[in-house]
N, C-alpha and C positions, 0 to 999 in steps of 0.2 A: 518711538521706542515703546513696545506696552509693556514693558514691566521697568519700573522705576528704579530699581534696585538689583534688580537680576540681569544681568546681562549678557551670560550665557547658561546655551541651553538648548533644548532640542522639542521640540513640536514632532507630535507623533500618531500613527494610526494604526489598527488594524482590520483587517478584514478577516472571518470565520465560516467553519461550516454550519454555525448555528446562531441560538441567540445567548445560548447559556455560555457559562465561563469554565463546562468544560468542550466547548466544542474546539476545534482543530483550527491552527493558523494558516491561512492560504495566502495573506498578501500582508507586510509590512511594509511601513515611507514611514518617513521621517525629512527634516530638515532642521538644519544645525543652526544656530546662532549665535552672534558672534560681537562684540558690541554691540547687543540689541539690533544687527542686521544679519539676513541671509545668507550663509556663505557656501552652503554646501545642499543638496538633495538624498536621499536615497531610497529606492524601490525597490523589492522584489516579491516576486510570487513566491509562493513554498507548494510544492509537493503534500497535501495531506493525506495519502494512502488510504482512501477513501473516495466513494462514489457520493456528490456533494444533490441534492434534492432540489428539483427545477422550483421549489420557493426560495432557498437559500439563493440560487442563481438570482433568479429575477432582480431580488434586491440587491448585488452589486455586481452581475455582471460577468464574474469571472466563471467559464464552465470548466468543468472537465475537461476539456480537451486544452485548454489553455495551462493548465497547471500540469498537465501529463511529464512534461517533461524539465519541468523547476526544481529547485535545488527540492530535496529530501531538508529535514527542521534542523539534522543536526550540522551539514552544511549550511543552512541558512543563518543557524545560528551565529555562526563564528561572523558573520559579516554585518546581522546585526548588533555585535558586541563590541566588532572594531569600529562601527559608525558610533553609535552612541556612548561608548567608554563608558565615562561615572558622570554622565551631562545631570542636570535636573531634566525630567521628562514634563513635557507639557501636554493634553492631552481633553478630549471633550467627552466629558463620564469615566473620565482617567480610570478609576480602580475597574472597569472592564477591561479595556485593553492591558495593565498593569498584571490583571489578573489572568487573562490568555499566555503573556509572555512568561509570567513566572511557573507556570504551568507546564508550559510547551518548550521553551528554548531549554537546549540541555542543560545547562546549569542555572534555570532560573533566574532570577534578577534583582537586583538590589538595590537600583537607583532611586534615589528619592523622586517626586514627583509633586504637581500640579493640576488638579482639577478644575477646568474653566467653567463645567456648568455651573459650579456655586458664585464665581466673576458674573455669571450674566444675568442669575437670579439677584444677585446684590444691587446691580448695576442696572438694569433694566424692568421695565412693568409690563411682560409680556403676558399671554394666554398659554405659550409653547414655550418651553428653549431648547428645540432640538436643531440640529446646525442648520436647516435647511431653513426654517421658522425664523431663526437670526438671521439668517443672509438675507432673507425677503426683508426685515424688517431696515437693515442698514439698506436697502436697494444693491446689493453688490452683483454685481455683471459675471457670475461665476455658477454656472448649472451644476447642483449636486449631482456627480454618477455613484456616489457611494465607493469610489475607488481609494484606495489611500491615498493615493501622493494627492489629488484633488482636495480629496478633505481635509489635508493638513495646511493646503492653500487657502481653502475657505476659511478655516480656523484662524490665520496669521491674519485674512484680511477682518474677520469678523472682530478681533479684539484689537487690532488700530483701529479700530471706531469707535470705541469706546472712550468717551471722555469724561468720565466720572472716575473719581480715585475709588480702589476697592482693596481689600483687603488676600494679600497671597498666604494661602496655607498649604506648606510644603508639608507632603505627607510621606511614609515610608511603606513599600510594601506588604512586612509585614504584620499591619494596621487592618489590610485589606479581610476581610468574612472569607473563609472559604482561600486563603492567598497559598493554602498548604495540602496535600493529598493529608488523610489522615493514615494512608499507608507509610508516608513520608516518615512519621513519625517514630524517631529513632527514643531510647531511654535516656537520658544525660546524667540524672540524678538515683540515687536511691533516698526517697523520700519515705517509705515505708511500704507496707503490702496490706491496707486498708481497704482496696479495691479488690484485691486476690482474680487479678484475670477478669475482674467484671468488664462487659461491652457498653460501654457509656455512649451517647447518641447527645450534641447539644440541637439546641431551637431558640431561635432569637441569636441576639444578641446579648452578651455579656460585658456591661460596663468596664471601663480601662482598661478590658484584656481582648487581644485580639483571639480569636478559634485557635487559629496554630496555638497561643499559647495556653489555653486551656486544656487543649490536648494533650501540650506537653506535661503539664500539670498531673494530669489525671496518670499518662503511663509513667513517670516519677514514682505515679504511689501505686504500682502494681498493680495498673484497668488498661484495659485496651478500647482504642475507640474505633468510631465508623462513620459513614456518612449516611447511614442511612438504620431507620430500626427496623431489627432482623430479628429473628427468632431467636438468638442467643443474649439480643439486647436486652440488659436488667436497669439500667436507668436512663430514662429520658431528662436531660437538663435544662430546666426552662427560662431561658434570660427573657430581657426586654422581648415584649412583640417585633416584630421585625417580616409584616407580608403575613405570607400563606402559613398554614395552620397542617399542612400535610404530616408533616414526624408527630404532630400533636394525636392528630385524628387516628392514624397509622396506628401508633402504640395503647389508644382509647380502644377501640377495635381489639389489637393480641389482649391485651387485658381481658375483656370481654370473652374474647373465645379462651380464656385458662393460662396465654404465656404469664409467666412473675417479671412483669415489667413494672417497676417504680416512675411515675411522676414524681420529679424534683423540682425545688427551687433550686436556684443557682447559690444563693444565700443559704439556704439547707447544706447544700450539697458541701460547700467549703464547710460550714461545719462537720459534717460528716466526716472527712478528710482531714480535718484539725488542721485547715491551712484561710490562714489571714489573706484579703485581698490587697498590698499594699500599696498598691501602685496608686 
């Protein structure tokens, strides 16, 4: 059984037209569990109404011509919803796939979840831990195609080898950077009009709060946001580092050439707003 105390739940994969987490669903799998045993499978392509780029192909496989005639997302949807219901999701770099699905399936998704690449950084003293680097490393007799239902295989055998106790943290959607369009974002509150229509733009990360909720923060107090700094963007919000430096550079840049773009702290900026972070 590799989880000691969970004993159901669903292992899961996806395959995309890209590498980013807004690119397009082409192929979900899944398998069910059930007393910590297998009891059920499920596969399908999806229809991405798009032309997929012979790099994307290469790395797993699926052309065009194969998805031509697969369900469309919002048909796909329903079938991945009846499979997985409200399972915990198990998954390898979970908030990618996590974040494809809540994205792409029509109503998004809710299920709590399971990240294993932090199980086999805890657990292991590797160089790599991408699936195919742990399979070599257990010797497992199972050739990555990069396909789902395969990798979900791999993945089920990769963590019954694991005999070291590790630590599960079940996480929730939306935890995930990015787990929300910021068109998405609807008003709920009237918090004030501090912002008056300002385009707010974050970067980084922003401690105990997840993006979605930042956002919703921000349109509460009368700002509108974006995903990206535009010509109407008047504050850039700077959390923790968090990678690339692009929105940083991007808005350094309009500044330069005369846009009125503000660099903020994150810590400014809640005061600016006269909102406490209490979480």
């Amino acid at each position: 059984m590799i989880f000691e105390k969970i004993k159901n739940f669903t292992i899961i994969d996806t395959e995309t037209t890209g590498l980013g987490c807004y690119s397009k669903l082409v192929e979900f799998a899944a398998i069910k569990f059930r007393d910590g045993k297998p009891v059920e499978s499920f596969d399908t392509l999806v229809n991405p109404k798009m032309v997929m780029s012979d790099q994307v192909i290469s790395i797993h496989g699926i052309t065009n011509e194969m998805v031509l005639n697969a369900p469309l997302v919002a048909e796909a949807s329903k079938d991945i919803y009846d499979f997985i219901e409200d399972d915990i999701l198990v998954a390898h770099n979970a908030p990618f796939d996590m974040d494809v699905l809540n994205r792409r399936l029509t109503f998004g998704i809710k299920n709590r979840y399971i990240d294993t690449l932090p199980i086999f950084r805890e657990t292991l003293n590797l160089y790599r831990y991408n699936l195919n680097y742990i399979r070599k490393y257990f010797q497992i007799d199972i050739e990555q195609t990069h396909r789902a239902l395969d990798d979900v295989k791999m993945l089920y055998s990769c963590l019954s080898k694991v005999d070291k106790p590790y630590n599960i943290n079940i996480k929730t959607v939306d935890k995930i950077i990015g787990s929300c369009r910021a068109s998405q974002i609807m008003k709920t509150d009237n918090l004030g009009n501090q912002l008056d229509s300002c385009h707010c733009v974050i970067t980084g990360v922003i401690p105990n709060l997840s993006r979605s909720e930042v956002w919703q923060i921000i349109v509460n107090h009368g700002g509108m946001v974006g995903e990206s700094v535009i010509n109407k963007t008047r504050y850039l919000i700077k959390g923790e580092p968090n990678g690339g430096q692009g929105k940083l550079q991007k808005a350094k840049f309009k500044i330069k050439n005369g846009d009125n773009i503000e660099i903020i702290d994150y810590r400014e900026f809640f005061k600016l707003i006269d909102t406490e972070i209490t979480k």
